[in-house]
MARNU-990078 format. One record per residue (C-alpha): residue number from 1; residue in three letters; y, z, x. Coordinates in nm, 4 decimals. Example, Ala and Ser with C-alpha at 12.3 -4.5 7.8 and 13.67 -1.06 7.14 Angstrom:
+-----+------+----------+----------+----------+
| pos | code |        y |        z |        x |
+-----+------+----------+----------+----------+
|   1 |  ala |  -0.4500 |   0.7800 |   1.2300 |
|   2 |  ser |  -0.1060 |   0.7140 |   1.3670 |
+-----+------+----------+----------+----------+
//
This chain:
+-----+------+----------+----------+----------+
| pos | code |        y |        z |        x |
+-----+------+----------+----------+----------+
|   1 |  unk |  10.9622 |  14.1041 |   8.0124 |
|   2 |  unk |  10.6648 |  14.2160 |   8.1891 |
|   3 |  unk |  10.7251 |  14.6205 |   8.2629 |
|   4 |  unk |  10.4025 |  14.7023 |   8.3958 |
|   5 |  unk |  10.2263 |  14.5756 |   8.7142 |
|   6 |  unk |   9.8987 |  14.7977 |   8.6920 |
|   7 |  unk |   9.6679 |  14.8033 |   8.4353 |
|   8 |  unk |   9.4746 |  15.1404 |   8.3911 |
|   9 |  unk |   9.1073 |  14.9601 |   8.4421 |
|  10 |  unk |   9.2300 |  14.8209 |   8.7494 |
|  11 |  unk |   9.3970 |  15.1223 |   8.8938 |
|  12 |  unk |   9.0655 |  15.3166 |   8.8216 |
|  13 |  unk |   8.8662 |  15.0269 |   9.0522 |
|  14 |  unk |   9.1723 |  15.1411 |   9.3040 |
|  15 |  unk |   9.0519 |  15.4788 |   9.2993 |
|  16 |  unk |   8.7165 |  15.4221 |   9.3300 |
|  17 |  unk |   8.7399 |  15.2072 |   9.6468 |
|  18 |  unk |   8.9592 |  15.4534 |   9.7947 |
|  19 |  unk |   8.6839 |  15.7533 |   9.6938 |
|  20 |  unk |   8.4318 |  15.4415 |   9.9061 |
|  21 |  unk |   8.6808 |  15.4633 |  10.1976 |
|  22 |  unk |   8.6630 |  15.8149 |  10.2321 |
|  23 |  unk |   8.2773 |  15.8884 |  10.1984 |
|  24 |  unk |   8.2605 |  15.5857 |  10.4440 |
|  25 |  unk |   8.4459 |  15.7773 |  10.7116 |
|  26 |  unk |   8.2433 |  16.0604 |  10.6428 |
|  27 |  unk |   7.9059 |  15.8909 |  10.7020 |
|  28 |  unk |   8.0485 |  15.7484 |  11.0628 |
|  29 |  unk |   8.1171 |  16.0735 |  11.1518 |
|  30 |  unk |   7.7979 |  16.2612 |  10.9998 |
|  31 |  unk |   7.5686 |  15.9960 |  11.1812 |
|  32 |  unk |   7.8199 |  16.0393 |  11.5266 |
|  33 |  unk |   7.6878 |  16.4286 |  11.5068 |
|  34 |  unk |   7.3524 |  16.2956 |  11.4415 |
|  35 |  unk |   7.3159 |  16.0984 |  11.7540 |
|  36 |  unk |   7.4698 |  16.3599 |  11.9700 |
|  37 |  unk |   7.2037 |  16.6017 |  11.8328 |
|  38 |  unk |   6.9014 |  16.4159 |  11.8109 |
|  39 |  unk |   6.6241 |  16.4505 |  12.1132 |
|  40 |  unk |   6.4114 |  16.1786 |  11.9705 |
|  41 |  unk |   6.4654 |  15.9025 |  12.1127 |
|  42 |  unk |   6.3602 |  15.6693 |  11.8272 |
|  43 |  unk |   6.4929 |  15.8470 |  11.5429 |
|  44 |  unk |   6.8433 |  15.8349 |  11.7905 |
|  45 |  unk |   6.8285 |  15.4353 |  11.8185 |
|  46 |  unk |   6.7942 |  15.3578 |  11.4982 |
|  47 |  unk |   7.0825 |  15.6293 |  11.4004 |
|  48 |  unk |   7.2619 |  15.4202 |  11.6782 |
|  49 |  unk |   7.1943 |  15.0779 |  11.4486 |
|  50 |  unk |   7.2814 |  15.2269 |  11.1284 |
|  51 |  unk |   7.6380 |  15.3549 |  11.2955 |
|  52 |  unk |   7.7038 |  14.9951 |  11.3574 |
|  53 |  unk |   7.6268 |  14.8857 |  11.0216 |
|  54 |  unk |   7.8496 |  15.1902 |  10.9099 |
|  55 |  unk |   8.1227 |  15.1085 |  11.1404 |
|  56 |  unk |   8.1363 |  14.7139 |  11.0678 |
|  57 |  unk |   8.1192 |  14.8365 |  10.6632 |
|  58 |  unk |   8.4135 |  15.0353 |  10.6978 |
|  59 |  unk |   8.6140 |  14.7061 |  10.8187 |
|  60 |  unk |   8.4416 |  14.5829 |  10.5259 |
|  61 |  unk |   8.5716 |  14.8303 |  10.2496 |
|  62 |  unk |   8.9250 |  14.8176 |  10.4469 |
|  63 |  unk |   8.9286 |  14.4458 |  10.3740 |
|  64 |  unk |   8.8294 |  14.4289 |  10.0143 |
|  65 |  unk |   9.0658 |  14.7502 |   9.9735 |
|  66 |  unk |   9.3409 |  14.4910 |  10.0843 |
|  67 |  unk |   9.2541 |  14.2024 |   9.9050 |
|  68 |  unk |   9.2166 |  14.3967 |   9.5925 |
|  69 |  unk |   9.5908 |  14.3874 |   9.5900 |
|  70 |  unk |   9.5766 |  14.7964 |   9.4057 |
|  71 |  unk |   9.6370 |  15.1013 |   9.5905 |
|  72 |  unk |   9.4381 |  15.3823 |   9.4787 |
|  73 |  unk |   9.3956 |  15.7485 |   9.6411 |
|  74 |  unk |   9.0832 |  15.9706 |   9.6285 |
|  75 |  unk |   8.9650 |  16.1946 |   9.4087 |
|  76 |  unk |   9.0607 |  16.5615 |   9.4675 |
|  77 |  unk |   8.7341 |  16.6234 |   9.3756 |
|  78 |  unk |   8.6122 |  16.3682 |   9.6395 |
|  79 |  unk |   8.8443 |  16.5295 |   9.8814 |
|  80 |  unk |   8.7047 |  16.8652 |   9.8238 |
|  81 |  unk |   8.3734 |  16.7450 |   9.8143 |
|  82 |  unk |   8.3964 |  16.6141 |  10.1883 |
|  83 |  unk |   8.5713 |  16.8950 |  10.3108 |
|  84 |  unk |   8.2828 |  17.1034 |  10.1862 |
|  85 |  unk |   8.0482 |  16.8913 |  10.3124 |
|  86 |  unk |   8.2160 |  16.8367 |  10.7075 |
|  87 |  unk |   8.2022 |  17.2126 |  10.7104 |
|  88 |  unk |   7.8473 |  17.2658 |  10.6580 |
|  89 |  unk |   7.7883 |  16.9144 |  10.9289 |
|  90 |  unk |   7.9697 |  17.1390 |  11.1921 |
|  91 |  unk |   7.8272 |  17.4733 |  11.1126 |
|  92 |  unk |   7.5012 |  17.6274 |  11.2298 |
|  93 |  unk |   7.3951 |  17.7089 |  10.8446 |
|  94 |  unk |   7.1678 |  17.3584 |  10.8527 |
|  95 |  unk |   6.9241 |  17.2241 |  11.0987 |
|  96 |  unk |   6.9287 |  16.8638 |  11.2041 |
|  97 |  unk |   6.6722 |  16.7966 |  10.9257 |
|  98 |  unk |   6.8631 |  16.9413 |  10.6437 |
|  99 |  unk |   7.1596 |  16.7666 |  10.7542 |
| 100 |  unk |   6.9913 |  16.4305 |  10.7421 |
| 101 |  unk |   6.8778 |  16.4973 |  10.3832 |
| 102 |  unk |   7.2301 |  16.5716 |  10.2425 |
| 103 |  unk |   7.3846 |  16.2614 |  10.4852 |
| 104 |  unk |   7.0684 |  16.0512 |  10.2552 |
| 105 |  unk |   7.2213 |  16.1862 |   9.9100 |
| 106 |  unk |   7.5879 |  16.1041 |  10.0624 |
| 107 |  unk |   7.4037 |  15.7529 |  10.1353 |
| 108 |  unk |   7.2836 |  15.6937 |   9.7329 |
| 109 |  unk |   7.6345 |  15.8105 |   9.6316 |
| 110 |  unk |   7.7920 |  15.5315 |   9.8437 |
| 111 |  unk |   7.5523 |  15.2586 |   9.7072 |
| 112 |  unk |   7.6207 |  15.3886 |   9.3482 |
| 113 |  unk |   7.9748 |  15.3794 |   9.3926 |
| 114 |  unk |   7.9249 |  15.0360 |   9.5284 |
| 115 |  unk |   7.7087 |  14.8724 |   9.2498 |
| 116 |  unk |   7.9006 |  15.0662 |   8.9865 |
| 117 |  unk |   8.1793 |  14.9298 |   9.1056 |
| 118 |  unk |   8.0446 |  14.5653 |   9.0882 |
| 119 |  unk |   7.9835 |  14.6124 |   8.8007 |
| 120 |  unk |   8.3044 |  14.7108 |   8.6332 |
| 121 |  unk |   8.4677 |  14.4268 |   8.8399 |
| 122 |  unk |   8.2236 |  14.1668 |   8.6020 |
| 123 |  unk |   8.4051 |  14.3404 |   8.2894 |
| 124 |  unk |   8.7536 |  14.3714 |   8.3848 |
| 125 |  unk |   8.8166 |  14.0426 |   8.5199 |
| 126 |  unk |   8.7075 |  13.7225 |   8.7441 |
| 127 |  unk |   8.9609 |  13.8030 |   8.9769 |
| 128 |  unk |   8.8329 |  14.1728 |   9.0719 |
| 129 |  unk |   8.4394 |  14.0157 |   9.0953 |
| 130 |  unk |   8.5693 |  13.7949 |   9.3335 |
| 131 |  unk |   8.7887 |  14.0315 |   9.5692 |
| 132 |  unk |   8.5000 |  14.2751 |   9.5773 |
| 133 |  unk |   8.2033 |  14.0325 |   9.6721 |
| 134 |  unk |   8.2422 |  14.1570 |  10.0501 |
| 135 |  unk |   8.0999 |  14.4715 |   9.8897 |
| 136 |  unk |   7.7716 |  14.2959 |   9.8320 |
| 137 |  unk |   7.6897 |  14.3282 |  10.1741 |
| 138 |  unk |   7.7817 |  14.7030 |  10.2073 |
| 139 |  unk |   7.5634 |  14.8077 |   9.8909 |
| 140 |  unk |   7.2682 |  14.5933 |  10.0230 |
| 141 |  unk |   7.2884 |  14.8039 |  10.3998 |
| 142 |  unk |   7.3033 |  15.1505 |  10.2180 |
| 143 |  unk |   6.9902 |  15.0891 |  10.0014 |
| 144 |  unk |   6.8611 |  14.9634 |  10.3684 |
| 145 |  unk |   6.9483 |  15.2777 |  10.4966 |
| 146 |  unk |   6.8564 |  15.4848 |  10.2065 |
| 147 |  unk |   6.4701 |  15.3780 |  10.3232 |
| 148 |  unk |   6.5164 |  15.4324 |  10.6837 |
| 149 |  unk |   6.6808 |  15.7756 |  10.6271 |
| 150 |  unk |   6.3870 |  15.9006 |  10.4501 |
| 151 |  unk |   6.1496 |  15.7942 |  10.6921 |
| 152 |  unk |   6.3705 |  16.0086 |  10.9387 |
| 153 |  unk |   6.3343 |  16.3319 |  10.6693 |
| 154 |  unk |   5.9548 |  16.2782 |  10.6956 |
| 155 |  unk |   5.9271 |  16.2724 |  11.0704 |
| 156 |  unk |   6.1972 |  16.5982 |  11.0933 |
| 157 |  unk |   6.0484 |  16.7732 |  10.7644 |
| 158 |  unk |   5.6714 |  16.7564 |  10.8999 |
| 159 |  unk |   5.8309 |  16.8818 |  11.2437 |
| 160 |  unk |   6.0428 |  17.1833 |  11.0974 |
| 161 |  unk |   5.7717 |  17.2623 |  10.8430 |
| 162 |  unk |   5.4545 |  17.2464 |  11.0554 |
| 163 |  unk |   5.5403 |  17.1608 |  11.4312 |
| 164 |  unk |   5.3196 |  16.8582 |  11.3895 |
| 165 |  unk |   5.3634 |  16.5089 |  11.3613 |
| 166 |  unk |   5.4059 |  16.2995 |  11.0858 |
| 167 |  unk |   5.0760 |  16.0752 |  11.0103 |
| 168 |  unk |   5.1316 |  15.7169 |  11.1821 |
| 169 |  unk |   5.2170 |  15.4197 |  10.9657 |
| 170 |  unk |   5.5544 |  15.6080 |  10.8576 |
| 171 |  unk |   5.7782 |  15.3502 |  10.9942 |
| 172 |  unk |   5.5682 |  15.0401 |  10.9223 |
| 173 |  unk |   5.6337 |  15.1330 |  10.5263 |
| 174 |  unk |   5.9985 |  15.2386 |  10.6108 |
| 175 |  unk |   6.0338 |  14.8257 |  10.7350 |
| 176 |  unk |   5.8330 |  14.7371 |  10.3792 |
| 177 |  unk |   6.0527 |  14.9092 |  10.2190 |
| 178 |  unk |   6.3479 |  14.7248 |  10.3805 |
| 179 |  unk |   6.1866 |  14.3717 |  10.3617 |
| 180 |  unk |   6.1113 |  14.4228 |  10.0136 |
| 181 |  unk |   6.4875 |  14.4963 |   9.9470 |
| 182 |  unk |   6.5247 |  14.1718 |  10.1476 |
| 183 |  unk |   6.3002 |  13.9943 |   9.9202 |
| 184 |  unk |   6.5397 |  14.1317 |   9.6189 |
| 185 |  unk |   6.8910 |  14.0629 |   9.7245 |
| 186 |  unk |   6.8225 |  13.7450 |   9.9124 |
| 187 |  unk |   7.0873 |  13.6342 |  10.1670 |
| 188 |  unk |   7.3609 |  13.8411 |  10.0268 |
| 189 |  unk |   7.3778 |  13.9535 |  10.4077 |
| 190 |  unk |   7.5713 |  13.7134 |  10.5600 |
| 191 |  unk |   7.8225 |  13.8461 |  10.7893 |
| 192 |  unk |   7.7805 |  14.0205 |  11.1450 |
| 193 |  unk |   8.1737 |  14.0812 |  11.2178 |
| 194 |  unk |   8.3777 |  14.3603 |  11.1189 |
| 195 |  unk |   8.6815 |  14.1655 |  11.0316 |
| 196 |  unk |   8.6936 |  13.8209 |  10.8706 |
| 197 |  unk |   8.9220 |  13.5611 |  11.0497 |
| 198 |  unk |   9.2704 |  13.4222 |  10.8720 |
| 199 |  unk |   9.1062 |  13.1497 |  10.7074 |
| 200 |  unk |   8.8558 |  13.3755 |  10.5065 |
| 201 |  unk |   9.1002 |  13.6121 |  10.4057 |
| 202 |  unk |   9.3384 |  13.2834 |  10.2835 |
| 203 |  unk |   9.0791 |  13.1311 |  10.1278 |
| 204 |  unk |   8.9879 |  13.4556 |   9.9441 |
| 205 |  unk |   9.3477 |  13.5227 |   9.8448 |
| 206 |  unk |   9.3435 |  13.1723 |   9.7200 |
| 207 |  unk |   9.0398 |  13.1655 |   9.5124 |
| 208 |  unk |   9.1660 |  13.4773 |   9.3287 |
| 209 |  unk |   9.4976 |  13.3256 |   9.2392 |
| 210 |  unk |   9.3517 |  13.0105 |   9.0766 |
| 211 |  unk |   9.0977 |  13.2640 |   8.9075 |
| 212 |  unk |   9.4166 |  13.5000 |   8.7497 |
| 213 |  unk |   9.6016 |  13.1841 |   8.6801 |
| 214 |  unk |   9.2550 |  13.0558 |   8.4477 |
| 215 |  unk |   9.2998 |  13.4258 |   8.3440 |
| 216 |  unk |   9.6253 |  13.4131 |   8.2255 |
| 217 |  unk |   9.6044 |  13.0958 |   8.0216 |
| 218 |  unk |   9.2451 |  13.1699 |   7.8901 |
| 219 |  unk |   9.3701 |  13.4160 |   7.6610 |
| 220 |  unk |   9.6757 |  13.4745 |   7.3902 |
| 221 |  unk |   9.6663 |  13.8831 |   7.4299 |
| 222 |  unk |   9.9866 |  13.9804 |   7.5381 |
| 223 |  unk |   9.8428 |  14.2318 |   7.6675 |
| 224 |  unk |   9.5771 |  14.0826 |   7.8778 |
| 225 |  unk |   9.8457 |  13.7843 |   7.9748 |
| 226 |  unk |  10.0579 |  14.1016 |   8.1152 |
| 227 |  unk |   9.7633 |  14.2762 |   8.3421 |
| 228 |  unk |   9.6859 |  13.9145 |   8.4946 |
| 229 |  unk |  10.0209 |  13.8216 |   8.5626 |
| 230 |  unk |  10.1243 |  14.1401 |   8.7027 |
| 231 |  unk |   9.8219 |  14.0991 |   8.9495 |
| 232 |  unk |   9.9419 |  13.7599 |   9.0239 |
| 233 |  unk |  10.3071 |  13.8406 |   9.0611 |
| 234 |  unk |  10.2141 |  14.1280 |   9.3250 |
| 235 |  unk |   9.9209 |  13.8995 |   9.5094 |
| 236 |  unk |  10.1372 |  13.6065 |   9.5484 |
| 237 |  unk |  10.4159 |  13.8083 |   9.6826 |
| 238 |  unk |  10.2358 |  13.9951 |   9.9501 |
| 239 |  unk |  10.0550 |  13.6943 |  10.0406 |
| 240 |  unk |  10.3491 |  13.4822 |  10.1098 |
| 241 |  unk |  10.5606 |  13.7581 |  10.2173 |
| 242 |  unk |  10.2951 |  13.8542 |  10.4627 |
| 243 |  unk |  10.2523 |  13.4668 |  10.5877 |
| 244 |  unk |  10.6168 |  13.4445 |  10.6666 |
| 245 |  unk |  10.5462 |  13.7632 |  10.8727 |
| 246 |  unk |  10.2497 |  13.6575 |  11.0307 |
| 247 |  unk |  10.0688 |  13.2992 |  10.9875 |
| 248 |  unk |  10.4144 |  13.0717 |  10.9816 |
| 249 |  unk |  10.5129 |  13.1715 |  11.3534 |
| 250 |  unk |  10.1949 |  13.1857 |  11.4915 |
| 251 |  unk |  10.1061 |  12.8273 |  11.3559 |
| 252 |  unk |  10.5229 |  12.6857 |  11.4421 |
| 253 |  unk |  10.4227 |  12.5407 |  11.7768 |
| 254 |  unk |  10.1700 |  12.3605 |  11.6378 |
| 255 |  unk |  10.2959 |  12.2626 |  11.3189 |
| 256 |  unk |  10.6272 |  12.0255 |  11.2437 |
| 257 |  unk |  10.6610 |  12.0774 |  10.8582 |
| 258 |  unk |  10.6523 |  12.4837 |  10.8864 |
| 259 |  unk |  11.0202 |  12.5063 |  10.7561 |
| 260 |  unk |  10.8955 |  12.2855 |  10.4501 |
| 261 |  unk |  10.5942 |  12.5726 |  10.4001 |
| 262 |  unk |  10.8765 |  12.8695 |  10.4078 |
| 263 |  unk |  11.0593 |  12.6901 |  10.1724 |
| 264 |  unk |  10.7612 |  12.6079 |   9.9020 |
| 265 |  unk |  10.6950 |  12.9920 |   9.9287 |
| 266 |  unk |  11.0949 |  13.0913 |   9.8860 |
| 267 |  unk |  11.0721 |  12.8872 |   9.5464 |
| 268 |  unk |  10.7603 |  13.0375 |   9.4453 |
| 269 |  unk |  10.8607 |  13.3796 |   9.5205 |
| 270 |  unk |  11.2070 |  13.2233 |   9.2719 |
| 271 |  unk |  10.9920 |  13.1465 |   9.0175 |
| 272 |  unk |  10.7758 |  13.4965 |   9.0100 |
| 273 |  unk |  11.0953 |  13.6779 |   8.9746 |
| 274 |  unk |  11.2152 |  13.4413 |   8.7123 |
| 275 |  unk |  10.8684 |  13.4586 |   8.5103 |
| 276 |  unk |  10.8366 |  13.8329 |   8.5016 |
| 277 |  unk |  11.1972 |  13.8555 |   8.2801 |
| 278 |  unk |  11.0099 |  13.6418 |   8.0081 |
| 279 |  unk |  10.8401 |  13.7955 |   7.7125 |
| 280 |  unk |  10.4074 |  13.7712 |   7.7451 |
| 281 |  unk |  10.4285 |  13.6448 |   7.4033 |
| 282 |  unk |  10.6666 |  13.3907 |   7.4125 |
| 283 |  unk |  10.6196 |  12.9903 |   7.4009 |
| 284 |  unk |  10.7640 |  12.9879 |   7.7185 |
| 285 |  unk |  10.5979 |  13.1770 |   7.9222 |
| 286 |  unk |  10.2749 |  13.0144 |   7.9545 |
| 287 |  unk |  10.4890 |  12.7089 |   8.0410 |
| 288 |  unk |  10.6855 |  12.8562 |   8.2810 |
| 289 |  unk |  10.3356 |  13.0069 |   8.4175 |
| 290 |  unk |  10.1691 |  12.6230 |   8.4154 |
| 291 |  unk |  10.4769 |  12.5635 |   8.6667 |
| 292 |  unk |  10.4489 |  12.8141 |   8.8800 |
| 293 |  unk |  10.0566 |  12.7273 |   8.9383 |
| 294 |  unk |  10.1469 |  12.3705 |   8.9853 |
| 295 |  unk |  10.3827 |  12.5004 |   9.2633 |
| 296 |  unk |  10.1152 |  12.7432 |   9.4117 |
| 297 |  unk |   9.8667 |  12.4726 |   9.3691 |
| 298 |  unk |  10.0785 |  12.1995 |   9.6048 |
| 299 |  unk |  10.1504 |  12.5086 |   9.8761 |
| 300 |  unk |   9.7717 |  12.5474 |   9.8961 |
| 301 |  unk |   9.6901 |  12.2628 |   9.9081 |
| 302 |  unk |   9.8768 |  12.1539 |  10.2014 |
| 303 |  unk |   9.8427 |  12.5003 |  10.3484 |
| 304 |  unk |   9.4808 |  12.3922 |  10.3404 |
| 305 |  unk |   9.5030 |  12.0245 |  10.4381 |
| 306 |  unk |   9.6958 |  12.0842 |  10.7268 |
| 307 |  unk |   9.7337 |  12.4906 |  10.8915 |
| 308 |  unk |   9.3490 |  12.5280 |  10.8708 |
| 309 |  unk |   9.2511 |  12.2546 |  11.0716 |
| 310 |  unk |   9.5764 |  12.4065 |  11.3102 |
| 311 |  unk |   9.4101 |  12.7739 |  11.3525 |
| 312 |  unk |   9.0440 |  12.5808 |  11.3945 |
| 313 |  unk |   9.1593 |  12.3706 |  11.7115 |
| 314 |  unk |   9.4287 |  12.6265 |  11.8662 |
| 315 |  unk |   9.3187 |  12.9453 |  11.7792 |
| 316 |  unk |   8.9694 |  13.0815 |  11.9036 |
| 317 |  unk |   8.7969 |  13.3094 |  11.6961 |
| 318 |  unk |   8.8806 |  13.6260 |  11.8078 |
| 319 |  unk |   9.2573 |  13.4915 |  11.8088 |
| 320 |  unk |   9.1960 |  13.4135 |  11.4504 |
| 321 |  unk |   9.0133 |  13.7781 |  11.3595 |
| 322 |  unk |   9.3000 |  13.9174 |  11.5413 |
| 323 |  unk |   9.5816 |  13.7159 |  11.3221 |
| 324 |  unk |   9.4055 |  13.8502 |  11.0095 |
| 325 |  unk |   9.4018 |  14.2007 |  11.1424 |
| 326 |  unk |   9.7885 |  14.1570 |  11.1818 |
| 327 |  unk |   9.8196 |  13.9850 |  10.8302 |
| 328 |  unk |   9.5591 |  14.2323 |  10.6447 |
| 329 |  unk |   9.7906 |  14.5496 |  10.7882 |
| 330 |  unk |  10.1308 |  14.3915 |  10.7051 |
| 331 |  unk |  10.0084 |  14.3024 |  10.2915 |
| 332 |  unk |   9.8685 |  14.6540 |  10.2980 |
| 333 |  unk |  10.2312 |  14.8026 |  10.4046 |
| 334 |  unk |  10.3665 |  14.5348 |  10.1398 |
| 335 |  unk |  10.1245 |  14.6878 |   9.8813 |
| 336 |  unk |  10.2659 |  15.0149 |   9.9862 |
| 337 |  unk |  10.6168 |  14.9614 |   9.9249 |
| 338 |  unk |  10.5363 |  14.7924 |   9.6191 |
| 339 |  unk |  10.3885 |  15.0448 |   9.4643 |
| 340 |  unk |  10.6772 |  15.3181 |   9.5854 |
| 341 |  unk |  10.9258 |  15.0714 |   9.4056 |
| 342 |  unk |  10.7230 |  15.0546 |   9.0963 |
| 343 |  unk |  10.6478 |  15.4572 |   9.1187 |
| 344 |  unk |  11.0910 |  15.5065 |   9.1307 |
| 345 |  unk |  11.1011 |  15.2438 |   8.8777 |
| 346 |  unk |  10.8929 |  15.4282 |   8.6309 |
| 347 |  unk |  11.0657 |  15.7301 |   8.6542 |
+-----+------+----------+----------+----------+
//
């Protein structure tokens, strides 16, 4: 029987996207106080530019947050740290310029935590490198930010130390810098939307179920077969619990086999419940496993075949960005409850 649906690696990824979340709101609001303070005009438009980024990379982090299919919390000591650090942003301790150097060091901790957690993703599992990819894009605008931020602690430092101006060129090596970092990560900046529409997030919660089910039969740990299934069991169920919610009425006018789609995700949610009363290490659980992928396997394929081309040529865009906003909040509540009824379980 498989008792546990969280694995301890995977719960620490949890945590440190939730740590992400939090420094992520604290940046917004940091660089919100900047532009309210700032006189310069230049320094204030591209403060203005790097809020956007900041604001469209919190959607970002929400997303992969969601798709992760963990719930973590923050850090107490990331808690504290923010509180300690919002108190000095709204205090008259710091000038503007010293406040811009401690938002830059908030900055490198963001795109640490971001590579770092990259990282770990490649060693705990194909499943968690592919959820987190969306991250890519975050970590590449931080380091992009990292540059422009210090070009902004030149201009204020030379200001506040002298009450001259910096020597010209500063910003033409800030944009080096930035096309350099260009030249490094390539097109890993891809997306200009806050929210991806229904079809990326399906196609993402798709691609990781194929990847836990190569997981799952890859190995002969019980162990490991017990941390990928227990990702699959809870990914599968708040994905089709949340398209029954969601994706299945919107798409019913449209669509004349939806009650066939219900039912194909009413036997898979069967066979999930059915599967996690096995043994890991028994003969027949990889079997029962090669079933339920076969079953998954038909469902997306049809789901794919038939629903996508639906939400292409009846939905417009926004429609679809604002279908995944409804379907990304209802699997987070899912996730939620989940993890309440495995927290009462375990005591």
């Amino acid at each position: 029987m498989v008792t546990t649906l969280d694995d301890i690696k995977r719960l620490a990824i949890a945590t440190q996207l939730a740590d992400m979340k939090a420094l992520q709101n604290l940046l917004i609001n940091n660089e919100q106080r900047f532009i309210k303070d700032c006189t310069d005009d230049d320094i204030r438009e591209r403060l203005e530019d790097m809020l956007k980024d900041d604001q469209k990379n919190q959607g970002v982090i929400d997303t992969v947050i969601v798709q992760y299919g963990v719930k973590g919390e923050p850090k107490k000591t990331t808690q504290k740290m923010i509180e300690q650090v919002q108190e000095l942003m709204e205090s008259s301790e710091l000038n503007l310029f010293e406040k811009v150097r401690e938002h830059e060091l908030l900055k490198h901790k963001q795109t640490m935590a971001g590579l770092l957690t990259h990282k770990a993703a490649q060693v705990v599992g194909a499943d968690i490198e592919a959820t987190i990819t969306p991250l890519n894009t975050v970590n590449f605008e931080n380091r992009a930010h990292q540059e422009q931020l210090k070009g902004i602690i030149e201009i204020l430092g030379v200001r506040e130390l002298t009450g001259k101006q910096p020597k010209q060129g500063l910003w033409a090596r800030v944009e080096d810098a930035v096309a350099a970092l260009t030249g490094v990560v390539g097109s890993v900046v891809t997306r200009s939307d806050h929210e991806m529409s229904i079809r990326d997030l399906l196609l993402m919660d798709h691609t990781k179920a194929d990847i836990l089910f190569v997981e799952i039969f890859s190995t002969d740990d019980p162990q490991k077969i017990q941390e990928y299934f227990g990702q699959l069991y809870k990914d599968i169920k708040v994905h089709g619990m949340a398209e029954e919610e969601v994706m299945y009425p919107a798409v019913r006018p449209y669509y004349e086999h939806t009650d066939e789609i219900y039912a194909q995700t009413d036997e898979v949610m069967e066979m999930l419940d059915e599967i996690k009363l096995l043994n890991p290490s028994s003969s027949e659980f990889k079997a029962k496993v090669e079933q339920l992928r076969i079953a998954v396997r038909t469902h997306i394929n049809q789901e794919e075949k038939d629903i996508f081309p639906i939400l292409c040529h009846n939905f417009s865009h926004e429609q679809q960005k604002q279908i995944a906003t409804e379907f990304k909040t209802v699997k987070s509540k899912l996730q939620e409850q989940i993890a309440a009824s495995n927290d009462v379980a375990v005591t």
